[in-house]
C-alpha positions as CSV (number, residue, x, y, z in Angstrom):
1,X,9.3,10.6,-42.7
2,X,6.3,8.8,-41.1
3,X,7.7,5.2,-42.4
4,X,11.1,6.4,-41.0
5,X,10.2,7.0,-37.3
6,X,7.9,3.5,-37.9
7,X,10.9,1.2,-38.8
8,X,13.1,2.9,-35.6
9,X,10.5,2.2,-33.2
10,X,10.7,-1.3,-34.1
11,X,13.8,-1.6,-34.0
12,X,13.9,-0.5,-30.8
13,X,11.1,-2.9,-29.4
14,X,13.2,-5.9,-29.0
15,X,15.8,-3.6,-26.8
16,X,12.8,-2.6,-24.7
17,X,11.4,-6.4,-23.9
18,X,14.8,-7.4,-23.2
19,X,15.3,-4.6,-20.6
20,X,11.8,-5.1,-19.1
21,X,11.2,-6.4,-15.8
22,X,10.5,-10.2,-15.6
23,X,7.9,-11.3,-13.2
24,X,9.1,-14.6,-10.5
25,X,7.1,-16.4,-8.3
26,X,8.9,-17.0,-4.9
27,X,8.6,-21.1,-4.0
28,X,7.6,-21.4,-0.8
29,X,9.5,-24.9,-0.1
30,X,12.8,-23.2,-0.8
31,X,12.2,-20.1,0.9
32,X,12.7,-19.6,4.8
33,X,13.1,-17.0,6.7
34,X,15.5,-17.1,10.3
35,X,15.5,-14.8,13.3
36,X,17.3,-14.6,16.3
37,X,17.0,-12.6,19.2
38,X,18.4,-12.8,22.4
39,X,17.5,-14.8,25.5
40,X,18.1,-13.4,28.8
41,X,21.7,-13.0,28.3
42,X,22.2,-16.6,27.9
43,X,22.0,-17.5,23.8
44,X,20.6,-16.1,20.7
45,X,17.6,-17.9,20.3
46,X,17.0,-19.1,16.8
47,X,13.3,-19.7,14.8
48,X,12.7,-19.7,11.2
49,X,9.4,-19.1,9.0
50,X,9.1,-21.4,6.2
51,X,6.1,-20.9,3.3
52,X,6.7,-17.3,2.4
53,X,4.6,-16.7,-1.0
54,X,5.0,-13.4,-2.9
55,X,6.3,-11.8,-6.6
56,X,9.5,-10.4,-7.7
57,X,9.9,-8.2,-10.9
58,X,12.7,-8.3,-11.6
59,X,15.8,-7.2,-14.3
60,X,19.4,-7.9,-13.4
61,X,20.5,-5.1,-15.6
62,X,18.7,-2.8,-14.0
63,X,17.9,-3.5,-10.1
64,X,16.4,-0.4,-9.7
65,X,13.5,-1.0,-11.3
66,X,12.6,-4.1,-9.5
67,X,9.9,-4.6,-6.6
68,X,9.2,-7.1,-4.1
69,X,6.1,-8.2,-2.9
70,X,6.2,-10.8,0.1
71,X,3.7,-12.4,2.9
72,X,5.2,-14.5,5.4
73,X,2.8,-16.9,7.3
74,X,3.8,-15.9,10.9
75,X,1.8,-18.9,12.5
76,X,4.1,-21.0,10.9
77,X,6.9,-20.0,12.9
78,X,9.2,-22.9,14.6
79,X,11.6,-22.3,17.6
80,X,12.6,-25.9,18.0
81,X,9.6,-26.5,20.9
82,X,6.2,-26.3,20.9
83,X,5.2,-24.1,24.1
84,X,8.0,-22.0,22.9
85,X,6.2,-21.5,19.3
86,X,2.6,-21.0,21.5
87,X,4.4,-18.6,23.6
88,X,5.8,-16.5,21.0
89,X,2.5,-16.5,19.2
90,X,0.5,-14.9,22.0
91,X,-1.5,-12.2,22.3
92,X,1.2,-9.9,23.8
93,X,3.9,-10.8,21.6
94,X,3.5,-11.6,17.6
95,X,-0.1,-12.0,18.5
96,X,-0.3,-14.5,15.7
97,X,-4.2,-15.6,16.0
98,X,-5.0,-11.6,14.8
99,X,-2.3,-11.0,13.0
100,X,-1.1,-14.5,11.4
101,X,0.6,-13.0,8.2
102,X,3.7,-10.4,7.7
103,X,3.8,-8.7,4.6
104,X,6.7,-6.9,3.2
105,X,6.5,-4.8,0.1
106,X,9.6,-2.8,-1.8
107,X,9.6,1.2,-2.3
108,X,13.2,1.8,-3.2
109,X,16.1,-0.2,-4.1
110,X,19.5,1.1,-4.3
111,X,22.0,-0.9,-6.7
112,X,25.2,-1.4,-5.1
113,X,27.4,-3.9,-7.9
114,X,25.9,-6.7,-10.7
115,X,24.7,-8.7,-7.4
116,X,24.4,-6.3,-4.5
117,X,22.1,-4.0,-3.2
118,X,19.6,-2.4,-0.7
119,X,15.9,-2.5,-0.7
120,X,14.0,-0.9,1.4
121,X,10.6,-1.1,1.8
122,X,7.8,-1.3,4.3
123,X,7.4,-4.6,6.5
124,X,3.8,-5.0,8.2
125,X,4.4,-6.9,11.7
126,X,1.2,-7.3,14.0
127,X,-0.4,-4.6,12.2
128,X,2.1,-2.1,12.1
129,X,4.1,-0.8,9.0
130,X,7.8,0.7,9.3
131,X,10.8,0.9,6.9
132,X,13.0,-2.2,7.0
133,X,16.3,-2.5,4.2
134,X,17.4,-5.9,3.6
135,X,20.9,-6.1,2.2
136,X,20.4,-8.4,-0.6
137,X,22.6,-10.9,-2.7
138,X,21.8,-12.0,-5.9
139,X,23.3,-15.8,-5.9
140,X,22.2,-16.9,-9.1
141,X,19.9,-16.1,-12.3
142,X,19.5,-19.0,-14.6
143,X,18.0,-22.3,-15.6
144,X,17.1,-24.8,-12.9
145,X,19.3,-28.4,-13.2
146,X,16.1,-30.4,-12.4
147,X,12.7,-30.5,-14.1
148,X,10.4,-28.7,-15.2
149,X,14.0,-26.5,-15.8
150,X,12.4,-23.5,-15.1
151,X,14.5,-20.1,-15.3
152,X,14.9,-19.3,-11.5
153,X,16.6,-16.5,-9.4
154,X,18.1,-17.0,-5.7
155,X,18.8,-14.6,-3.4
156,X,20.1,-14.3,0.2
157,X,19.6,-11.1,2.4
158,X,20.3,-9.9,5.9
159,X,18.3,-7.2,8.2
160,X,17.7,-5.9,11.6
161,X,14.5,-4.7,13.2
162,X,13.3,-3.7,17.1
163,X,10.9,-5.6,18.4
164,X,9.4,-2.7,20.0
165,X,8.6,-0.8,17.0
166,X,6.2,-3.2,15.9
167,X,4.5,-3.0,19.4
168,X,6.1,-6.1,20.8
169,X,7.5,-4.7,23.9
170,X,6.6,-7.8,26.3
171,X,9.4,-9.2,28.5
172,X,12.2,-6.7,28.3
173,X,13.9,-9.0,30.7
174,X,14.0,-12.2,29.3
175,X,13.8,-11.2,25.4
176,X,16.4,-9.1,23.6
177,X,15.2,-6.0,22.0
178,X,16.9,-6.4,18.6
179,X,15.9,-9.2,16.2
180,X,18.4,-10.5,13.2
181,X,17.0,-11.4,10.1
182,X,18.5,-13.9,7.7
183,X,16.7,-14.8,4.7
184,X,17.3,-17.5,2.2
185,X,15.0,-17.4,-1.3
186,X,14.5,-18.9,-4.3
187,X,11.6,-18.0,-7.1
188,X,11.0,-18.8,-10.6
189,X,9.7,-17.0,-13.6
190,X,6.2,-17.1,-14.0
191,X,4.6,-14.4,-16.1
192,X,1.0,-14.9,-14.5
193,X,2.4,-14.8,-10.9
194,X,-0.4,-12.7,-8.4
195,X,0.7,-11.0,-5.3
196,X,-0.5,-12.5,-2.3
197,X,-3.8,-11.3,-1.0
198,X,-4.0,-8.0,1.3
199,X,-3.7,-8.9,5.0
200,X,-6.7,-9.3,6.6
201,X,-8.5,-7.6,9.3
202,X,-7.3,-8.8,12.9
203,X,-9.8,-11.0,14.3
204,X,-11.3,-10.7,17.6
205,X,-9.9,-13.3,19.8
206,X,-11.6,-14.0,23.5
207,X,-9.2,-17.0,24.2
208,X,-6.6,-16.3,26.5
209,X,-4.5,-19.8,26.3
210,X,-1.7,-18.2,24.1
211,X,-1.6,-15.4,26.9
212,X,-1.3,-18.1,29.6
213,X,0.9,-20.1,27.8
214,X,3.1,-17.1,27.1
215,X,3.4,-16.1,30.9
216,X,4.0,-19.9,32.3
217,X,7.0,-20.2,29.4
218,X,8.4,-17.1,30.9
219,X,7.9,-17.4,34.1
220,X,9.8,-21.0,34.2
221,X,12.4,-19.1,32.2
222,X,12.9,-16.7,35.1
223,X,12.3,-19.0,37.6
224,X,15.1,-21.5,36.4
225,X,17.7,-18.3,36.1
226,X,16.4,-17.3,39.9
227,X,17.6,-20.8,41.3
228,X,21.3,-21.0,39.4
229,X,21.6,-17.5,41.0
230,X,20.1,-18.9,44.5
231,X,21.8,-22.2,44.5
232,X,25.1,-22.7,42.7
């Protein structure tokens, strides 16, 4: 009987490693992340984040089982100008010189089809964690055309978030209060792939430049809109 319930168990093994979870490194260079939010009533303002770094385990025959582990270097955020970029990395908005990294980290993922589904999970934002789902496409799952050929998954996924939950409530006026995610990804197998680092500490700041910077880029802003109203 013993030998029996020996040979099914390996039989079975080769089932098993195929359905396990395989581990991917997300690449930085083709990974970006953009935002927009609105300005004053005027435009949606768009920024990206480029240099995300993180693990995905992942199965494609079983989504479910998969998790997402993802820090996004908030300092290296780019709006198109740089007082805009200082200005958005102030103390009373992403407050990136205490808090310079995001990090967003799957709990649950609900499979919709073969290359569709929602996964939740909590996003930490200027040191505050709240539930976030991205809608997520699976775009493709096999070996890269270019060297070192390596097998590689990429993804694209959409999301919403309020500023305001994260405790960037600054400039009601002039900044919108919700905030469109689009993000583009790519990551390639790599069994020894390590999840990025906990997020540090804040660090106490005493420099107020990003504050100032932040209130002179918003008050030309306001300004500006006060003389088209003044003088058509």
């Amino acid at each position: 009987m013993l030998p029996r319930l020996l040979l099914l168990i390996c039989s079975l093994l080769p089932v098993a490693a195929l359905a396990a979870n395989e581990r991917y490194r997300l690449d930085p260079v083709h990974t970006r992340v953009l935002f927009a939010i609105d300005h004053a009533g005027f435009s949606q303002a768009l920024g990206t984040v480029s240099g995300s770094e993180g693990v995905l385990d992942f199965d494609p025959q079983d989504w479910a089982t998969a998790r997402l582990d993802v820090a996004v270097p908030i300092t290296r955020l780019d709006l198109g100008d740089g007082k805009w970029n200082q200005a958005t990395l102030a103390r009373n908005l992403l407050d990136g010189e205490r808090f310079p990294q995001a990090r967003f980290v799957s709990t649950r993922i609900e499979p919709i089809d073969a290359s569709h589904a929602r996964v939740f999970g909590q996003l930490t934002l200027r040191g505050v964690s709240r539930e976030v789902m991205l809608d997520v496409t699976l775009n493709a799952l096999k070996r890269h055309p270019l060297p070192p050929f390596r097998r590689t998954l990429g993804f694209s996924a959409t999301a919403s978030l309020n500023r305001a939950d994260f405790g960037i409530n600054a400039w009601p006026s002039v900044i919108g209060g919700q905030v469109a995610l689009r993000i583009e990804a790519e990551a390639v197998r790599d069994a020894g792939a390590e999840a990025a680092p906990a997020i540090p500490a804040p660090a106490p700041t005493t420099d107020s430049s990003l504050d100032d910077a932040a209130e002179a880029a918003v008050k030309a802003a306001q300004d500006a809109a006060t003389q088209t109203e003044t003088h058509p």
